[in-house]
N, C-alpha and C positions, 0 to 999 in steps of 0.2 A: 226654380230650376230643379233641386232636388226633388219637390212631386210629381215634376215631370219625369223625373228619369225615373224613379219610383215606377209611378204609372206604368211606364214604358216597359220595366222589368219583368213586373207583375203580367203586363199584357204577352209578352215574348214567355214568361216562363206556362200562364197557359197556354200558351200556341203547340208549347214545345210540347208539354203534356198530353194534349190533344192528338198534335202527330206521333207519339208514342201509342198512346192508346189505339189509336186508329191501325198503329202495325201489330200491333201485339194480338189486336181481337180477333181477327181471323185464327188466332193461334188458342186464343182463348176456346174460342167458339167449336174449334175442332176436335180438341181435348175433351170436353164437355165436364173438366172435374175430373177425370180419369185418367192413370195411370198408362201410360203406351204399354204393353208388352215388350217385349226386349224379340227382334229380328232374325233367326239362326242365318248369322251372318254367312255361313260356312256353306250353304244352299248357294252361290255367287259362282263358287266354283266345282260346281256341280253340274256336268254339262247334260245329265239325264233330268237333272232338274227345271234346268233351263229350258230345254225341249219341250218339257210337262207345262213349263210354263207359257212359253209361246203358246201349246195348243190351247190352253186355259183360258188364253187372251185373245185368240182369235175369236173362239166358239163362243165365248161370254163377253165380250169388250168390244172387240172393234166393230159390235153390230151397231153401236149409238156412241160412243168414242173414237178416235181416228188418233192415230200417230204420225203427222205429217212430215215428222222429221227423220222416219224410217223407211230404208226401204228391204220388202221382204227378203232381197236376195241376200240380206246382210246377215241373215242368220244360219249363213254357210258358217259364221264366226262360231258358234257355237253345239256344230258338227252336222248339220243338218245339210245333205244335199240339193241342187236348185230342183231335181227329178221330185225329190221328200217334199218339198215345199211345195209346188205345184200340184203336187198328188192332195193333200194334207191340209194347208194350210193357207192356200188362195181358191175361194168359194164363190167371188163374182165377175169372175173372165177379164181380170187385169193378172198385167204381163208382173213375171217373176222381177221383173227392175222398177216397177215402180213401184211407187209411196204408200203406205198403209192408212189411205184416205177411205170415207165412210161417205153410202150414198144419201145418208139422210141429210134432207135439204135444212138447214140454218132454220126457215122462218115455222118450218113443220115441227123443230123442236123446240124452239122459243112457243109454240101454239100447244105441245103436247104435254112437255115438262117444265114451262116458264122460265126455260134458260138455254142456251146453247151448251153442253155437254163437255167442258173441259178435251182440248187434246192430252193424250196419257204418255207422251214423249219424254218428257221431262217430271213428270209428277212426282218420281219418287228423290229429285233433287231440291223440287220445290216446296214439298211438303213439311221437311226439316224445323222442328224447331225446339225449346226450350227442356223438352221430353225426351228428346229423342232425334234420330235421324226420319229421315219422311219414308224409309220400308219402315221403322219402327210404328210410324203413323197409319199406315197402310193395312200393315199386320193386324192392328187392331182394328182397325175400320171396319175389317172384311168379315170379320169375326164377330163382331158385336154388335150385327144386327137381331132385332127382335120385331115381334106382334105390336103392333097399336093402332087400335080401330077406329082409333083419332083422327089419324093420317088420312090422307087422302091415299098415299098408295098400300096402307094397311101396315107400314114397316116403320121403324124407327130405327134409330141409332146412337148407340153411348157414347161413343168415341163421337161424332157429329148430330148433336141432336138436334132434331126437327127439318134433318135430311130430305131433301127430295127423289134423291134415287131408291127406285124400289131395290130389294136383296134381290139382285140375279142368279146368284150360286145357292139357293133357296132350296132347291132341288139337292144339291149334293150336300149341303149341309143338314136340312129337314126347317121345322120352323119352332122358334126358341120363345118364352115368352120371358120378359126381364121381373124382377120382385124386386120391389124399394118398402122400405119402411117409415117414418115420418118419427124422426128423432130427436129429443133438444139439440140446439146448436151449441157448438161445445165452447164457443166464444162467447154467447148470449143465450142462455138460460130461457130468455125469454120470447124465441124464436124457435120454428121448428122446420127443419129440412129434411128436404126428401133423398131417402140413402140405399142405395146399390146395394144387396144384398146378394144377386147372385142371377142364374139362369135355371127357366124349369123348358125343360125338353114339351111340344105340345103333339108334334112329328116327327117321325126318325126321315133323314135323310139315304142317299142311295149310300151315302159313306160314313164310317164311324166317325167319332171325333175326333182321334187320332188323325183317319186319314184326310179328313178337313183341312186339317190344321198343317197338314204336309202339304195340302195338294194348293194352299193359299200361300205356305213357304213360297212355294215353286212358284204361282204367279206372280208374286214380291219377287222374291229373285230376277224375272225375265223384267219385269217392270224399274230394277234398280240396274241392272246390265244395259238395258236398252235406252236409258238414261244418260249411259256413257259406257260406249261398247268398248272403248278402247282403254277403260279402266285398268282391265289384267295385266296389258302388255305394258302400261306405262305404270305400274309397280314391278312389274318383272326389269323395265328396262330402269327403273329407278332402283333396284338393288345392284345391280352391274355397276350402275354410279358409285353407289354408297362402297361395293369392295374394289371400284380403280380408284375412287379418292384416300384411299385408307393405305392401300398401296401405294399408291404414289406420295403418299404424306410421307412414309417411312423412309422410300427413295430422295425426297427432298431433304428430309432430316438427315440423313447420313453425309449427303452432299454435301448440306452444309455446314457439316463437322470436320470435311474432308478440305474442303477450301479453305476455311480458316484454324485449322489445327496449329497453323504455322508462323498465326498472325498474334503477336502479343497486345 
């Protein structure tokens, strides 16, 4: 009886391990060994930023990505009129109320890029993990493309290596090559791994680094907003809470020094 239940333990405790590993490795796999950047959270509410970022998203994203769970007109939210939008930022004759759906057929991107294309609705809530928050994921992702003539689409990437998206903002970044070095391992001496060293510029981009690295804030930002637009107001309306509970704390405490003053 005891081997059995032995047995049993042993069997459920690889199970469990398994289904640990099985959650963890997409997290692993996305990291690639690296460090997320840290997010300028502060770009969120920045509604010039935000705007930057919508356009960033249209002109670069929603051509093979779809955000099904938006609709354009919804970024009056963040100052933009339905006239601005229509002008701007709806390019294939669907109306200002509906959904930020993408005409590329399903079986044409499983045929082109061997997978259907993530919808970007939600991505910077799902991305989240042991690093960081998933703009923290993002931030780097967008960032830390590089050359490798390995690949099939010529790119690679640190933050997710052995990516199938080719670098779309390629043009406004320029094209980066990565350098590693082949170093002992510092656990095993007797091992040697390959180590990030850094980035060599091959092409300048239309934008300096700087302004890459803002102009990718901005799309992070519209990409963590649009994730949950109604973020701002339900912290603005959860501070209201937090000073009527504080006030009213102080009203109940007096009360009830008032009511019982009397009472021995």
């Amino acid at each position: 009886m005891k081997t059995l239940i032995r047995k049993l333990a042993l069997t459920l405790g690889a199970a469990l391990s398994l289904a640990l590993a099985a959650l963890l490795s997409p997290a692993v796999a996305a990291t690639g060994g690296i460090a997320w950047d840290k997010f300028p959270e502060k770009r969120i509410t920045d509604m010039a930023a935000l705007q930057n970022g919508a356009k960033l998203f249209v002109n670069y994203c929603l051509n093979c990505h779809q955000a099904a769970f938006m609709r354009f007109n919804r970024l009056r939210d963040i100052g933009l009129t339905e006239q601005q939008i229509k002008d701007n930022l709806v390019f294939t004759g669907v109306k200002v109320g509906d959904t930020m759906h993408v005409a590329l057929d399903a079986k044409d991107a499983k045929d082109w890029f061997g997978a259907l294309p993530p919808d970007l609705t939600l991505i910077a809530r799902s991305r989240s993990g042991g690093q960081g928050s998933g703009a923290d994921y993002i931030y780097t992702y967008l960032r830390t493309y590089y050359r490798d003539e390995t690949k099939l689409t010529g790119w690679n990437n640190l933050a997710f290596p052995g990516v199938s998206m080719p670098h779309v903002l390629w043009e406004l970044q320029g094209q980066q090559r990565a350098i590693f070095a082949d170093e002992k391992d510092p656990h095993d001496p007797a091992r040697t791994v390959h180590v990030f060293k850094g980035f060599e510029q091959i092409t300048p981009g239309t934008l300096s680094a700087e302004e890459y690295n803002l102009a990718v804030a901005d799309l992070v930002a519209f990409l963590q907003w649009m994730s949950e637009p109604n973020q701002g107001n339900r912290v603005r309306l959860g501070v209201w809470v937090m000073l009527f509970l504080a006030v009213f704390t102080v009203i109940a405490w007096r009360l009830n020094a008032a009511f019982w003053k009397d009472v021995k």
